[in-house]
C-alpha positions in Angstrom: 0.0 0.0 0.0 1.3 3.7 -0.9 2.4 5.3 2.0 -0.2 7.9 0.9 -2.6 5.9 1.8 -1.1 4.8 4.9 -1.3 7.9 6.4 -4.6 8.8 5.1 -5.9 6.0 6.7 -3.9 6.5 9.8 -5.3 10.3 10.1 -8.5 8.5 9.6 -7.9 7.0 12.8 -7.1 9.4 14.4 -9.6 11.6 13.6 -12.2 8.7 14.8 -11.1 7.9 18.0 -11.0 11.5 18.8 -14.7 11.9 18.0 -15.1 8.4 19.7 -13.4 10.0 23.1 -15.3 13.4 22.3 -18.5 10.9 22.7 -17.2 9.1 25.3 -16.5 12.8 28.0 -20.5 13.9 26.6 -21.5 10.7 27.7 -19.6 10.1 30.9 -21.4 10.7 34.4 -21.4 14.1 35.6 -18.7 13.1 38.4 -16.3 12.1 35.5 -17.6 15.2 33.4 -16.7 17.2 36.7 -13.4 16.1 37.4 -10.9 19.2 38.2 -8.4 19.4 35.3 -5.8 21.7 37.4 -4.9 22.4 41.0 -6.7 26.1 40.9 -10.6 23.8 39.9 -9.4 21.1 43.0 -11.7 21.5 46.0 -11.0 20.7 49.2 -7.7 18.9 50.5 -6.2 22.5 51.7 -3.9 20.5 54.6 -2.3 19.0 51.1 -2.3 21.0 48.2 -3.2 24.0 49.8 -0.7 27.4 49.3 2.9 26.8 49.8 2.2 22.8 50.6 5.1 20.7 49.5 2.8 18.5 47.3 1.3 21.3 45.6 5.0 22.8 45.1 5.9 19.3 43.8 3.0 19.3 41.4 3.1 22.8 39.6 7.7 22.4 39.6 7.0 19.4 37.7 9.2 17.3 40.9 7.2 14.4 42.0 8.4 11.6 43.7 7.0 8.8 44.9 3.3 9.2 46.7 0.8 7.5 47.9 -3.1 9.1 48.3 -4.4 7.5 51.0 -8.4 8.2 52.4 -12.2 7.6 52.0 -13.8 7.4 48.4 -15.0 10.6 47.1 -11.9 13.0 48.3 -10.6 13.3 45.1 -7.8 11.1 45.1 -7.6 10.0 41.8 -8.6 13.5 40.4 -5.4 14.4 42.1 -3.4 11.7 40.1 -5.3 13.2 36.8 -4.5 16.8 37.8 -1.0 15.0 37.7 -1.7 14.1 34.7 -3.0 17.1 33.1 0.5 19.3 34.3 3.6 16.9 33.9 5.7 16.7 31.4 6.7 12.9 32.2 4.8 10.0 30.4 1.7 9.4 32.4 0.6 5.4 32.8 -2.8 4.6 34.2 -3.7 0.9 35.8 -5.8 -0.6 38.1 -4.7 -3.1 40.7 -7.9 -5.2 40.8 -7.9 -5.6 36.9 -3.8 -5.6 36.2 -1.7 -8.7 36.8 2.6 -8.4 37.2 2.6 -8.8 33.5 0.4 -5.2 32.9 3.8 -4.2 35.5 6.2 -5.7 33.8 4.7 -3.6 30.7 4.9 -0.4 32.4 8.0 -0.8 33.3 9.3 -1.7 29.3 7.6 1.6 27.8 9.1 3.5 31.5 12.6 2.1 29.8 11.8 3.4 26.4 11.2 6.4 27.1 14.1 7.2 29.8 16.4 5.5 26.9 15.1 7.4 23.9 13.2 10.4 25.4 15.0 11.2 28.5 11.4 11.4 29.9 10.6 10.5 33.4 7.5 8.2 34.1 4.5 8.3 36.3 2.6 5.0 37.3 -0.6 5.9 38.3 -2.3 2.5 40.1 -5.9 2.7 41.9 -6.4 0.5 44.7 -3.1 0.1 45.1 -3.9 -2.0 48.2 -5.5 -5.1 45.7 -1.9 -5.8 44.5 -0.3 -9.2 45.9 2.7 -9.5 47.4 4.3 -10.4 44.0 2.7 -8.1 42.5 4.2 -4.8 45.2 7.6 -6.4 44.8 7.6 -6.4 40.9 7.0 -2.7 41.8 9.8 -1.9 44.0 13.1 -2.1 42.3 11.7 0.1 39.5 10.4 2.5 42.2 13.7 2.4 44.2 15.9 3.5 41.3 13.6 5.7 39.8 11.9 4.3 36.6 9.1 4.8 37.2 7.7 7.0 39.5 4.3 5.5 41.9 1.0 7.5 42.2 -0.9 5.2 44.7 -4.7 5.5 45.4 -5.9 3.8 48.3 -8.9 3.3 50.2 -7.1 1.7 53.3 -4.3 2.2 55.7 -0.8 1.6 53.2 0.7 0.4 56.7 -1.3 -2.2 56.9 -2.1 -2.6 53.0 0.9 -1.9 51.4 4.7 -3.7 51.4 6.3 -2.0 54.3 9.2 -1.4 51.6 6.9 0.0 49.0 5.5 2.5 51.7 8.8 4.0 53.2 10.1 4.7 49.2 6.9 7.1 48.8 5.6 9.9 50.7 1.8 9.2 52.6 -0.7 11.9 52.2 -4.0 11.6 53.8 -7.2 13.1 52.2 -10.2 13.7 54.9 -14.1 13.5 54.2 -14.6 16.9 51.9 -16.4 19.5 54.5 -20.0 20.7 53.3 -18.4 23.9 52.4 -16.4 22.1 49.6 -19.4 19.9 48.9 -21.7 23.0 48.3 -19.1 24.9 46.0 -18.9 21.5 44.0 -22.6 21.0 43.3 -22.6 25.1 42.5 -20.2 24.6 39.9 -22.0 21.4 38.3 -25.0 23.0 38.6 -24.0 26.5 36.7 -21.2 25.1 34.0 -22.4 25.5 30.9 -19.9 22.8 29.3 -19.4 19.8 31.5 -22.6 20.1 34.2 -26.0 21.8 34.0 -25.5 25.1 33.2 -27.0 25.3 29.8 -30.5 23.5 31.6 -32.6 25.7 34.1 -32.6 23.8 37.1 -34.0 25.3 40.2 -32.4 23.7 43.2 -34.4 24.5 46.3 -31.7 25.5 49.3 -33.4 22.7 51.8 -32.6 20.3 48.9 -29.3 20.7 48.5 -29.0 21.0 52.0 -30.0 17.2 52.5 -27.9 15.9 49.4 -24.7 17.7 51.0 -25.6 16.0 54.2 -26.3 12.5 53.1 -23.4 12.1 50.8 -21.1 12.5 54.2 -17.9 14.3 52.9 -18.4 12.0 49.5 -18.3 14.2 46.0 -18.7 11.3 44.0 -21.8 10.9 46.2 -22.8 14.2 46.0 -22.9 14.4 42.4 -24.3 11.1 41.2 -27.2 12.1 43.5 -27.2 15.4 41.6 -27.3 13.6 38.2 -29.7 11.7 39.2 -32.0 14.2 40.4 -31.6 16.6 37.8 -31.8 14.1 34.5 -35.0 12.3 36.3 -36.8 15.4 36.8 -39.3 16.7 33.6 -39.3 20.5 33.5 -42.4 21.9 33.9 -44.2 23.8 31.8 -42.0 27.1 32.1 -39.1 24.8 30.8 -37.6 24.8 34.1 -36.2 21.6 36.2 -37.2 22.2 40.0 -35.5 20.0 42.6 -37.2 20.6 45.7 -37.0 18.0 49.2 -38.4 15.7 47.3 -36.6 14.7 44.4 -33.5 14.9 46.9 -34.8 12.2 49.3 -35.9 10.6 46.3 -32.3 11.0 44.6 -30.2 9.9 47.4 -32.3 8.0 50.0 -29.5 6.6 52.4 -26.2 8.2 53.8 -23.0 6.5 52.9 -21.2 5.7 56.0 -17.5 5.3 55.4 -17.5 1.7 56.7 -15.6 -1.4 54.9 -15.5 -4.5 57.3 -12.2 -5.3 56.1 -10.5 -2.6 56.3 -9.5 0.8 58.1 -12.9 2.2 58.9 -13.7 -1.3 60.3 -10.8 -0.9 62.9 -11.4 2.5 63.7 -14.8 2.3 64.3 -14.4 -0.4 66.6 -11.8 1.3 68.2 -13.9 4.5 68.8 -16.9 2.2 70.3 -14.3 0.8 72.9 -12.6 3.9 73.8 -16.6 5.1 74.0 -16.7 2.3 76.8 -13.5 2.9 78.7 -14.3 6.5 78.8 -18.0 6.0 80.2 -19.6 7.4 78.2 -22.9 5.9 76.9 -24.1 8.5 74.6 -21.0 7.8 72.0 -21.0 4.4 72.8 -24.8 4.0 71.1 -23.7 6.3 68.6 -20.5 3.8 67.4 -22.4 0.6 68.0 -25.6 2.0 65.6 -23.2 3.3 63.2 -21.9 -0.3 62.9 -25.0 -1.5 63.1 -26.2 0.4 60.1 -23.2 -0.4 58.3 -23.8 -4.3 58.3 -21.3 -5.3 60.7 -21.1 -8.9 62.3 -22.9 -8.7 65.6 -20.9 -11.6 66.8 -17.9 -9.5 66.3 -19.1 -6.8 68.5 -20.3 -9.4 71.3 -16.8 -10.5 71.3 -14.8 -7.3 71.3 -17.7 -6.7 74.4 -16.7 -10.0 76.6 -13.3 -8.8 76.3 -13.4 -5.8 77.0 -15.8 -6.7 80.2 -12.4 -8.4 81.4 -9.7 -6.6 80.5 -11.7 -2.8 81.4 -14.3 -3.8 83.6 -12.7 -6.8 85.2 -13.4 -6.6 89.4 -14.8 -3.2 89.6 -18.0 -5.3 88.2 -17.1 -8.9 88.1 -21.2 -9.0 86.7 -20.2 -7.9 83.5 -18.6 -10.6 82.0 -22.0 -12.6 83.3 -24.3 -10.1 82.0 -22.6 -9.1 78.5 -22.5 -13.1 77.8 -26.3 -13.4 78.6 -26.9 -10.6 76.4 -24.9 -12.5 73.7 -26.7 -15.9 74.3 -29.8 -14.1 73.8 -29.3 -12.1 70.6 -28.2 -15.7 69.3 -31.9 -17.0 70.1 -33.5 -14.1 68.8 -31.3 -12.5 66.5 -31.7 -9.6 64.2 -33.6 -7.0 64.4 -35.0 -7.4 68.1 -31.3 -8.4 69.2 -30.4 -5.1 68.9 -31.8 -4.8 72.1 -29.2 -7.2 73.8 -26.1 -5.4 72.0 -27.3 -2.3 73.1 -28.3 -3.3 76.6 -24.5 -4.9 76.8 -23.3 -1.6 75.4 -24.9 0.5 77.9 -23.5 -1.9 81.0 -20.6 -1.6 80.1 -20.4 2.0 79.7 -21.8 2.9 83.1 -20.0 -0.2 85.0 -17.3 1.1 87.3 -13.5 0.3 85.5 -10.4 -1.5 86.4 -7.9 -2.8 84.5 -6.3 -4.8 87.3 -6.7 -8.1 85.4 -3.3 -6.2 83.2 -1.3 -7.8 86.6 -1.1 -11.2 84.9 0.5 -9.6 81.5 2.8 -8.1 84.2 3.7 -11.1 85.3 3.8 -12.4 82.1 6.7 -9.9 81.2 8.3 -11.1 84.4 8.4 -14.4 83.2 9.6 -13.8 79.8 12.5 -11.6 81.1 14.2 -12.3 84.5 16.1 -15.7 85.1 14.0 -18.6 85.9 13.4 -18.3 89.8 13.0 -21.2 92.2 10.2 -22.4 93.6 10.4 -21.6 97.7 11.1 -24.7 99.3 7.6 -24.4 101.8 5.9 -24.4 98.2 7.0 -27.7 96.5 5.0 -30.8 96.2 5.2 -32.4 99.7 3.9 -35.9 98.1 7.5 -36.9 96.6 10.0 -36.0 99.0 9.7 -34.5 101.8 11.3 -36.7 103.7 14.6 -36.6 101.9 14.6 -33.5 100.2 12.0 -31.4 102.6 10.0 -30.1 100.2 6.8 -28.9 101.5 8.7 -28.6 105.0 7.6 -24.8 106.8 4.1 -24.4 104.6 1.3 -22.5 106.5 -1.9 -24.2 106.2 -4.4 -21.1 105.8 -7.0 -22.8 106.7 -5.8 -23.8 110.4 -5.8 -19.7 110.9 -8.5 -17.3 111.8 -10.0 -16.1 108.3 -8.1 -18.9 106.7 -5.4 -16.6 106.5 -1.9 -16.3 107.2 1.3 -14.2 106.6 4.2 -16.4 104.7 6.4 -16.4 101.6 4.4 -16.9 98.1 7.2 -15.3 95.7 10.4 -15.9 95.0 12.8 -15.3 97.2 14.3 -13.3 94.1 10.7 -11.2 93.5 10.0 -10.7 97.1 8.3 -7.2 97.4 7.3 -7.1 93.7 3.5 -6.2 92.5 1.7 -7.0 90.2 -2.4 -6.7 91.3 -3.2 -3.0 91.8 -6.8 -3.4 92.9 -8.6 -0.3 92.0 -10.9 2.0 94.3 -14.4 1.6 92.2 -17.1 -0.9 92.7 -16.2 -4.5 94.1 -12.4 -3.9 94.2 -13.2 -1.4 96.5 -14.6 -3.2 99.1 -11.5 -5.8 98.9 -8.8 -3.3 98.2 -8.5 -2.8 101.8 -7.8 -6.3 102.8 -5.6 -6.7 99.8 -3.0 -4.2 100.5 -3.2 -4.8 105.1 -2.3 -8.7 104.2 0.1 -7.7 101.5 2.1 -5.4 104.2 2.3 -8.3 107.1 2.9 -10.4 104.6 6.3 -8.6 103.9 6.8 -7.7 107.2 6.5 -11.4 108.0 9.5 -12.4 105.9 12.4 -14.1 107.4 15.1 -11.0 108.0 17.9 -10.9 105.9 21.2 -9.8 106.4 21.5 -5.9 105.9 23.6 -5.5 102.5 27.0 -3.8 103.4 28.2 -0.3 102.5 30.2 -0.7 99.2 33.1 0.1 99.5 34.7 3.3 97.5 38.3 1.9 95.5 39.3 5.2 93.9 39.9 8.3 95.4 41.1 12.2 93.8 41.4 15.2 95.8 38.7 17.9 94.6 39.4 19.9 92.1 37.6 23.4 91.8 38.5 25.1 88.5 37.4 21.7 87.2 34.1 21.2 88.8 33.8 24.7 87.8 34.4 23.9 84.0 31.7 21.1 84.7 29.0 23.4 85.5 29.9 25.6 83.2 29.8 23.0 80.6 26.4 21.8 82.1 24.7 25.2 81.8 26.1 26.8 78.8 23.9 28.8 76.7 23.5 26.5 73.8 21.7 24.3 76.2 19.7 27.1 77.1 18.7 28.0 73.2 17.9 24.2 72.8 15.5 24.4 75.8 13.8 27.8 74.4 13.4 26.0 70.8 12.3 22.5 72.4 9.5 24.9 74.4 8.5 26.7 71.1 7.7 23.7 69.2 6.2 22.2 72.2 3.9 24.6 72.3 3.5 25.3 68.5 2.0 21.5 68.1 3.9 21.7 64.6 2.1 18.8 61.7 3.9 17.2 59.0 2.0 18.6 56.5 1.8 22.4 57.9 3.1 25.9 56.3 5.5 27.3 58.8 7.0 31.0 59.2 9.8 31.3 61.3 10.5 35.0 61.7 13.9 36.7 63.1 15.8 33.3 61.8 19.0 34.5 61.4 20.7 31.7 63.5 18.6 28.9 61.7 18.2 27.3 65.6 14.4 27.3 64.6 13.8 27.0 60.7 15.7 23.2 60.5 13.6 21.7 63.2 10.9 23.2 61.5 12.1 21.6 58.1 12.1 18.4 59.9 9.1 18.5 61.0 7.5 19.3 58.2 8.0 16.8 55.6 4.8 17.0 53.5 4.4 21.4 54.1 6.9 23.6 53.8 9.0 26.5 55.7 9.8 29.9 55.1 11.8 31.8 57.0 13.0 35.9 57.7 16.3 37.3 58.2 17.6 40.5 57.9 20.7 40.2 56.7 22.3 39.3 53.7 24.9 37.2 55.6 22.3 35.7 57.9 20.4 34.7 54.4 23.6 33.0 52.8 24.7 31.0 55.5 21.1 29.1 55.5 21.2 29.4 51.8 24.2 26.8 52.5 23.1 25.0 54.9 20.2 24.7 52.6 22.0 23.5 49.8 22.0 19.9 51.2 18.9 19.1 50.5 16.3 18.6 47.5 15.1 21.8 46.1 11.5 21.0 46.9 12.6 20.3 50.7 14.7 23.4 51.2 13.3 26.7 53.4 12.5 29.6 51.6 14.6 32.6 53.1 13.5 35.8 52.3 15.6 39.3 53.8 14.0 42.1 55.0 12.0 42.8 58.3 8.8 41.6 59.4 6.9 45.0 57.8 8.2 43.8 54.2 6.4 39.9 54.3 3.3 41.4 52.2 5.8 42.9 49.5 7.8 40.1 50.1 5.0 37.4 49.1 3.9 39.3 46.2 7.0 39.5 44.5 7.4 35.7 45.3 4.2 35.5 43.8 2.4 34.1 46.8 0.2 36.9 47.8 -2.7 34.9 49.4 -0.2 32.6 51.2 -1.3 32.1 54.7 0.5 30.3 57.3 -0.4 27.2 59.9 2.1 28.6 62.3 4.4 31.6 63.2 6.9 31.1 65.2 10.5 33.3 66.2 12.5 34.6 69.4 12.8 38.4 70.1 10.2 39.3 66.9 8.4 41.8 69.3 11.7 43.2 71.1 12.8 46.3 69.6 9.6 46.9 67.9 7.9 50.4 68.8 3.9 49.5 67.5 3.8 45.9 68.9 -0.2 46.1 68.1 0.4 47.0 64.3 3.3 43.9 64.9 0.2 41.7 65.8 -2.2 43.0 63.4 0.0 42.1 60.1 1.0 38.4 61.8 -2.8 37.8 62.4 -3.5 38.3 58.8 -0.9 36.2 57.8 -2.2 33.3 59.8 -5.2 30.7 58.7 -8.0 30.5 60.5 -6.8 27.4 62.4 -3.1 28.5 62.4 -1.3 29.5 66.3 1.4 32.2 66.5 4.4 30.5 69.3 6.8 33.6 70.1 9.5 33.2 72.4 10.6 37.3 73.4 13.3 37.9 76.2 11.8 40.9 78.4 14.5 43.5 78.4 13.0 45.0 81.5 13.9 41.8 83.4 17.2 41.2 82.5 20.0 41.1 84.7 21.4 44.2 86.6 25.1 44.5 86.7 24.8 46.2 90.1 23.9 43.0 91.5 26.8 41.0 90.7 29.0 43.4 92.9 29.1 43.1 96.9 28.4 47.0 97.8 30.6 46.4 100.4 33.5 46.4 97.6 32.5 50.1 96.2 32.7 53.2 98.3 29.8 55.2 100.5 26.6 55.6 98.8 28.1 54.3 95.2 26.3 51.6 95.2 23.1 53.2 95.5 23.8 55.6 93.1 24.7 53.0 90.7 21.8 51.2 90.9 19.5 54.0 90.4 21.4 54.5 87.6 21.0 51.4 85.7 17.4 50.8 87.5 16.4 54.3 85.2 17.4 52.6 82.2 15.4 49.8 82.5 12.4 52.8 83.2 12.5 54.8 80.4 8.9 55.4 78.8 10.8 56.5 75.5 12.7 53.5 74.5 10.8 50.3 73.0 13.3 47.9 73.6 12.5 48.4 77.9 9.4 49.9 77.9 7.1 46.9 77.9 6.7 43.9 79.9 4.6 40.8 79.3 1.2 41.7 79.8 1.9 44.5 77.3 2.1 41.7 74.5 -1.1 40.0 75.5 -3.0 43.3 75.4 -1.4 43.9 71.6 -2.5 40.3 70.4 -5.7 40.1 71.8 -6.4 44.0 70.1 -5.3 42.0 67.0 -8.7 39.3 67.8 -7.0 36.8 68.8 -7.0 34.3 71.9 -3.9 34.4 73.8 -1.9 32.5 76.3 1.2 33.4 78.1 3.9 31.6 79.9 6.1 34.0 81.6 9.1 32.0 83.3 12.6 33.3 85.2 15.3 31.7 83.2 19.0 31.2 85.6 21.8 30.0 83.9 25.6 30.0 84.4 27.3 32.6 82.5 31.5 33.2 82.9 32.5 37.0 82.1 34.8 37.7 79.2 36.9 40.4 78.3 34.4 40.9 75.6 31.1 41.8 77.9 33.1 44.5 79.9 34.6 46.1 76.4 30.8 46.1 74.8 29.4 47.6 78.2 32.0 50.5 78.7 33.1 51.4 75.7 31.1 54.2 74.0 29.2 53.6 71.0 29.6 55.3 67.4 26.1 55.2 66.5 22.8 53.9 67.3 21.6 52.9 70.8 23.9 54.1 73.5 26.1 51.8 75.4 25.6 50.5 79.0 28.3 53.3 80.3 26.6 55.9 78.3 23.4 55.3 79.9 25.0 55.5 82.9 26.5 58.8 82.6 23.5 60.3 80.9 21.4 60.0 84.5 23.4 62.2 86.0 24.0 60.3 88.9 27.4 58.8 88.2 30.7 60.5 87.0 33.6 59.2 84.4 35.8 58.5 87.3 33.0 56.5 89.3 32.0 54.7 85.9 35.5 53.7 85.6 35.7 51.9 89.2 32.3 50.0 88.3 34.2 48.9 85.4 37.5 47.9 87.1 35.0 45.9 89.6 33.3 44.0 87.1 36.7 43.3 85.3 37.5 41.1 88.6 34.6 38.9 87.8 36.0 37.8 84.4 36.3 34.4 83.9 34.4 33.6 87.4 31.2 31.3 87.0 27.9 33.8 87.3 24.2 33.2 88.1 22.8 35.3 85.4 19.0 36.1 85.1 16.7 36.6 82.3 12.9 37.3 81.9 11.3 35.0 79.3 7.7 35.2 77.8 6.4 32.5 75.5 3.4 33.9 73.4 0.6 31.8 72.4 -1.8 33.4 70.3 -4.4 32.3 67.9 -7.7 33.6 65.9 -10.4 33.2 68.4 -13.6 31.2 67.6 
């Protein structure tokens, strides 16, 4: 055949299966029709691919590696994999785990070849349910994934630690999607409803508020849900005689008559749900106790199952505070087997509602204590009074010096039970509610003349001390010195920060003032799946974490803008990130120096999401420590001393200067004009600090420019002379390289958006 014809015939092709797949998209439901095409259509998901995430980052730099998308149908996790799709430059392959055997792999992974041989191009192996694949099938997958062939888009339903090859899962990155909220569900069905290409916006539909209302709430965070309900109510419903498709109450209830409960006995919602009704239990509390058993209920779960997770638990929670409720939870389940379903609700709920309200003790945990015991000290002997008597006690004395209970008053009596190697050890705490409490008493009197009842032993001598150095000041100095040096005390200050930040994997962090970097890398470590920017304001400061930076993957490096905290709006726009917002804020000595600490509050509340916490650690100026203490006024003469601490104390007074004119409540007034809740922690920090030549130069020496130095301060009161300010100095200068209590006035700032 000509190649003429070849390639008419090919263009022929062509030109029919793209008016087959034109057909196809017309004819597809409206959740396919509706599928986002790019990140800006994607709803919902904003803990993910939200502003300045790292997998939204990844996404639009084209820099993906190796994820899984793990979370209840409906959240858009394959949409994500087509937005994928729609924006990367690699090849893009598409299978399905239930329908693709190692071969369909093994084919991916020949074209993945080809086209890194003769393209250069990367590619991306989108598989849905990833969870269905076999263990052959995950380990045909994980060379290719370890050096880089392909590159894995996983969609899953369940938990990947549970589902997914432990190998397969630490070579990708986990990112959960939540149940959409009805906000996104509402500006979904908006958009189907009113787009003219791909939903209903060329149709007049009249969607009644109420409606909508019940289809948001019945589809249960589910868009797929949602919008098949939609179809279905819409494409059912004749116009009327003004042309126009009215979906009122209804056509709703009609359309979608049952919620979908996010349930799979199999799987994760299974276990968590089960987990919920027992922790429902534990806690007491019967209201959501009835509210996890009916939601199993409703979702078709094995009664049986329930009973059983109930007996236990009536042991292992319950236990002697009730011993009844093993007796009563295994009537119920005898009778819900004679009468079984629907009236044997009636038992599982009745069981449900003993247990909550039954007094709890998990004393019955002494065997697994003992069990530990057992498993992990040396095998102990069997106290000779204990041993079988029938054998040889005559030759052997076994037996020989046991207490026959039952020849003492209350058929009790105080001897040995234990080991001589586990005398004193406990293992039965009884508790103080129901039953227990009525035998706890006894318990715990028998348990003390029991060990006061033990044959003496001989008191273990001193031990005695082999080695001996005469002390050595200068070094137990350096000791202390090295125990409190102020490294140790940064580390404590940042440990506190992020204590109280509650920092997620997945959040957006600002650390502001970061010039030392002691925040911004615990912040990158913590946030593997978000991101970190950080402020500094100077060049320097910006070039060293530029460095430090430099060691890891473009995607996982801070961001490090210079300027102060007034630039971050122009700052964001020229990075191109106006409506960035941030989970937290977090920096030492932001509020310090500044003069309009409520402006300083007002722009860091508008930077923060609505859920997002500002964590500020500021030194209080104001409470730092005075250099008059650390001399003995005996050393100085007549009323020096005084004079000199008037002196300083004015500096630490004056109205005009921001860096001493405010304290802590100060701060708490200036964020909560800003509308948001705050908390402070105001502590008294005392650390060891040794004077250096350094200190007593920077304090006395008079400054060129900007703020005036500690000796200039001095002389400016009035109270002091040059010759008196030298003698301070000369005094101080005898406590270099001496060990010093030094005091400083911390407040940690907790603020976020109130609600």
């Amino acid at each position: 055949m000509p190649k003429e014809s070849v390639a008419r015939k090919s263009r022929s092709m062509d030109l029919f299966e793209q008016a087959f797949q034109e057909h196809m998209a017309k004819e597809a439901p409206l959740a396919a029709r509706m599928r986002p095409r790019t990140l800006d259509e994607f709803v919902g998901q904003g803990h993910i691919v939200g502003p300045g995430r790292l997998l939204r980052r990844a996404i639009q730099a084209d820099q993906l590696s190796s994820v899984i998308f793990y979370g209840p149908p409906g959240t858009g996790k394959t949409t994500l994999a087509m937005v994928i799709a729609n924006t990367t430059k690699s090849h893009f392959i598409t299978i399905n785990a239930v329908l693709a055997g190692v071969n369909d792999i093994r084919a991916a992974i020949e074209v993945a070849q080809e086209r890194r041989r003769l393209y250069n191009q990367r590619t991306i192996l989108f598989v849905d349910e990833v969870h269905r694949f076999n263990k052959a099938q995950q380990d045909a997958l994980l060379p290719w994934v370890e050096n880089g062939t392909i590159i894995l888009i996983g969609a899953t339903t369940e938990n990947p630690w549970f589902s997914v090859n432990a190998p397969l899962v630490s070579r990708s990155r986990i990112f959960q999607l939540k149940p959409l909220t009805e906000e996104d569900l509402y500006t979904i069905a908006r958009r189907a409803l009113s787009d003219p290409e791909r939903g209903y916006g060329k149709l007049k539909v009249e969607m009644h508020e109420d409606a909508l209302a019940h289809l948001v709430n019945v589809s249960n965070g589910d868009a797929r849900s949602l919008l098949n309900a939609l179809e279905l109510a819409v494409e059912t419903t004749p116009p009327n005689e003004d042309g126009v498709i009215v979906v009122d109450m209804a056509v709703a209830e009609e359309s979608i008559q049952r919620r979908a409960v996010l349930y799979d006995k199999e799987g994760d919602y299974h276990f968590d749900t089960i987990s919920a009704f027992i922790k429902s239990l534990r806690g007491s509390d019967p209201d959501a106790a009835m509210y996890w058993l009916a939601k199993m209920v409703y979702a078709g779960e094995d009664p049986r199952f329930i009973f059983r997770r109930m007996l236990i638990f009536a042991s292992e929670d319950v236990g002697l505070a009730d011993p009844n409720a093993v007796t009563v939870v295994n009537a119920c389940a005898e009778a819900f087997d004679r009468v079984g379903l629907p009236e044997g609700r009636f038992h599982l709920a009745e069981a449900a509602l003993y247990l909550a309200t039954a007094p709890k003790s998990n004393s019955v945990f002494a065997f697994f204590d003992a069990l530990a015991t057992v498993e992990q000290e040396r095998e102990a002997e069997v106290p000779v009074h204990l041993r079988d008597a029938s054998r040889d006690q005559e030759g052997l004395g076994h037996g020989a010096g046991y207490l026959y209970p039952h020849a003492y008053r209350d058929h009790w009596v105080a001897q040995q039970y234990l080991p001589d190697s586990l005398q004193g050890k406990v293992f039965y705490q009884p508790g103080e509610l129901g039953y227990e409490r009525q035998i706890r008493e006894t318990i715990l009197r028998r348990r003390e003349a029991q060990l006061a009842a033990m044959v003496e032993r001989e008191i273990t001598p001193a031990v005695e001390h082999l080695t001996f150095s005469p002390q050595d000041r200068a070094r137990e100095r350096w000791i202390q010195r090295a125990l409190s040096r102020t490294s140790e005390l940064l580390e404590e200050r940042r440990r506190r920060i992020f204590e109280l930040a509650g920092i997620l994997r997945h959040h957006v962090v600002l650390d502001l003032n970061a010039g030392t970097g002691l925040l911004t890398w615990e912040a990158v470590r913590r946030t593997p799946e978000g991101g970190v920017w950080c402020l500094v304001e100077k060049q320097e400061e910006a070039d060293a974490l530029l460095e430090q930076a430099g060691r890891l993957l473009e995607l996982e490096r801070p961001v490090v803008w210079k300027g102060r905290v007034w630039d971050l709006p122009q700052l964001m726009r020229q990075a191109g990130e106006p409506a960035l917002r941030f989970d937290r804020i977090i920096g030492r000595n932001v509020c310090t120096g500044e003069p309009d600490k409520p402006a300083l509050a007002r722009l860091l509340a508008e930077l923060l999401r609505p859920d997002g916490r500002i964590v500020l650690a500021e030194v209080i100026p104001r409470r730092a420590q005075r250099l008059y203490a650390l001399v003995e006024p005996a050393a100085l003469p007549r009323d020096l001393a005084e004079r000199w601490k008037a002196a300083e104390e004015a500096i630490y007074s004056d109205a005009s200067d921001p860096m001493v004119n405010w304290d802590a409540a100060d701060l708490e007034r200036a964020f909560a004009a800003a509308g948001l809740e705050v908390r402070l922690e105001v502590v008294e920090e005392s650390n060891e600090r040794v004077l250096g030549p350094r200190y007593i130069a920077q304090w006395f020496t008079p400054a060129a420019s900007g703020r005036p130095s500690y000796v200039q301060r001095l002389l400016t009161s009035g109270l002091l002379t040059e010759g008196e300010a030298e003698l301070l100095r000369q005094q101080l200068s005898r406590l270099i390289g001496q060990p010093l209590a030094w005091r400083t006035g911390m407040t940690y700032v907790v603020a976020q958006p109130a609600r």
